[in-house]
C-alpha positions, 0 to 999 in steps of 0.5 A: 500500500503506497503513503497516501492510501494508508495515510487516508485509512490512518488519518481518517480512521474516525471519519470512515467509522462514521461513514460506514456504520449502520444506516437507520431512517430518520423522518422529516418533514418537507416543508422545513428549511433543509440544508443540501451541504452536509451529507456523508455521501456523494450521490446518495440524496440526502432524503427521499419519499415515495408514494403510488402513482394513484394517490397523485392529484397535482403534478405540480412541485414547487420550493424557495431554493438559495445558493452559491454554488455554481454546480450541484443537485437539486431535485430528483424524481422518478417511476418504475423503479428508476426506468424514467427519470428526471434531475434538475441541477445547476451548471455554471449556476444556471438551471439545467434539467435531465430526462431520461425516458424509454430511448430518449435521454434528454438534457437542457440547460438555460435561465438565469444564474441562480447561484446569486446567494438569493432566494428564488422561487422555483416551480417544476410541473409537467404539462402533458409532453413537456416538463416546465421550469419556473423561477420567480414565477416566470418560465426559464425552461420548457423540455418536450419529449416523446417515443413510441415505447413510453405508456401512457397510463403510469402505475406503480410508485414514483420517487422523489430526492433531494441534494442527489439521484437514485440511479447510477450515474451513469446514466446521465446524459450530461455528468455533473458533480452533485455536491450543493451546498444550498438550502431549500424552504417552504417546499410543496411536493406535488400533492404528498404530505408523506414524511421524508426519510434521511439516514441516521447519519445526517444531522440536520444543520441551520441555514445561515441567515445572510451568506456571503461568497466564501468557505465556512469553517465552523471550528469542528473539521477540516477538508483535505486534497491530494496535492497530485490532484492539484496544480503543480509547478510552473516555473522551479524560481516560483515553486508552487504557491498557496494563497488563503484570503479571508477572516479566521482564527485556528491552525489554517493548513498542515502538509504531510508525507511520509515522515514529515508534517508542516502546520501553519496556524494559531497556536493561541487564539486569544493574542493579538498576532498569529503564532504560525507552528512549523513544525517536522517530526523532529520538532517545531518552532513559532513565528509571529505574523501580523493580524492584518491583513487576513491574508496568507501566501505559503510558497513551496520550493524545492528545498524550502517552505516559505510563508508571507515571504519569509523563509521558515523552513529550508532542508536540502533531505526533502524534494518538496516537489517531487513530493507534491507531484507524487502525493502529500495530504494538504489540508485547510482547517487543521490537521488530520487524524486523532494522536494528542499533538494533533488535537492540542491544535485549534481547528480553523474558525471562519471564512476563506473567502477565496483559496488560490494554489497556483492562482487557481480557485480551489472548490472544496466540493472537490476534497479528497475528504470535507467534513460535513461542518465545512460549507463549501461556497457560503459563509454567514456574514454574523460569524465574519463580523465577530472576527473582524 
């Protein structure tokens, strides 16, 4: 087993308990406010509900849907067993629905930008052929279909999702990544006053009253890449190069490899300067960096690690780009695993309005792991103002 697979299961450990233990229902209601960020998994929906076809009297849906996300899952339905399906998502924020019917696998995409931070109301209803999209009381999107092998009188049950699909996702025409960290409210679905079910593992989390652009991190869990899985070096005279701009307090990011860790974060909260460990297996020492600006620059070279432009770090033994190209755990909020070094450190608490490695905007949706707490595109602007 290579370094990163083994450092995910050991550093992991009490995630992946989580993640793995036994799966109970929960009931929900569907007219509440729900939280689409914080699941364990991927595809899977976040709640579900079903009933017969021949309870329907309204094949009309309709909801108050907020976001900044630019891609993810909203709505999912669907009858005989997941044979016809239907999904609506956002892409580039824009509205895009997928119909998968008998032959016919249909995907359109158009509208206004929805990912605003804005509440919008939307309306999903079929009429006859055509399946309509509404927002704000006005048509954006309207799909028509129709084949040969499809019936006309539809039995049985139909499926209703959210946040997720209940079919493989394979089938979709046009793949998108389904996390969405947006929330939903006021929920009518179709004529159903049936509960929703969610498993045992989700934990129901408040929506923010107000949200700016950003990533939220609560104080209570971090988000993790492979650095193979992210932009390498340019040129070897500028390395590679992190860049953190927004509010926090608490360790902001640690890498790690085989024998090697490097943590950067407060190691006192309540002082007026940030204390920045820098630490290797060895042993570590502390800086002092201003408060202001709320901003952090970590530039690796080959033979050194350097923040804010300072040189805290250099050792001819290590080849930090041959490392990076290979894998190393870099991860945002804190440092990874349960040993009591690990937790003396302070977990980020606050809002990184924007990470760039290597200029690029990094998605946490894209984590190699997230935890649940960590909203991915929203932060509330009540927890910025307290630290600043």
């Amino acid at each position: 087993m290579n370094y990163f697979k083994e450092a995910v299961i050991l550093l992991l450990g009490p995630y992946l308990i989580l993640l793995c233990r036994g799966v109970s229902s929960d009931q929900i209601s569907g007219k509440g406010v729900v939280n689409l960020a914080h699941r364990q998994s991927k595809w899977t929906p976040l709640m579900q509900t079903s009933a017969n076809l021949s309870d329907i009297t309204s094949i009309r849906s309709y909801f108050e849907f907020r976001t900044l996300d630019p891609e993810g899952a909203i709505f999912y339905g669907d009858t005989k067993e997941g044979q016809d399906w239907f999904v609506l998502s956002l892409r580039d924020g824009i509205p895009e629905m997928q119909i998968g019917k008998a032959d016919i696998l249909v995907s359109i995409k158009g509208g206004r930008k929805l990912n605003d931070g804005a509440w919008h109301l939307l309306e999903l209803r079929s009429e006859g052929k055509f399946v309509v999209l509404e927002v704000n009381n006005k048509a954006e999107l309207v799909v028509g279909l129709h084949s040969n092998l499809t019936e006309d009188e539809l039995t049985g049950k139909i499926r209703l999702a959210l946040g997720g699909m209940l079919v493989d996702k394979q089938k979709l025409f046009h793949p998108f990544e389904p996390e969405m960290d947006a929330c939903i409210r006021g929920g009518h679905w179709l004529n159903l006053s049936t509960p929703w079910v969610s498993d045992s593992t989700w934990e129901p989390r408040p929506c923010f009253s107000e949200i700016k652009r950003g990533s939220y991190f609560p104080g209570t869990g971090v988000a993790m890449f492979n650095t193979s899985d992210l932009p390498g070096i340019k040129t070897e005279e500028a390395g590679i190069t992190v860049e953190i701009f927004g509010s926090w307090t608490g360790t902001t990011l640690s890498l790690q490899s085989t024998g090697f860790q490097y943590v950067v974060g407060e190691l006192d909260v309540h002082k007026d300067v940030k204390e920045v460990q820098l630490g290797l297996k060895e042993g570590s020492e502390t800086v002092a960096l201003p408060r202001e600006p709320a901003t952090l620059t970590f530039t690796i070279l080959k033979h050194s690690l350097v923040v804010n432009s300072k040189p805290e770090l250099k050792t001819e033994s290590l080849d930090f780009f041959t490392m990076w190209k290979k894998g190393m755990l870099l991860t945002f909020g804190g440092v990874p695993g349960d040993s009591e070094a690990e937790k003396s450190t302070h977990y980020l608490r606050g809002c990184l309005e924007k990470i760039l490695v290597q200029g690029q905007v990094i998605d946490l949706d894209r984590a190699l792991y997230k935890h649940t707490a960590v909203s991915s595109h929203s932060c509330p602007t009540e927890a910025i103002n307290e630290l600043t």
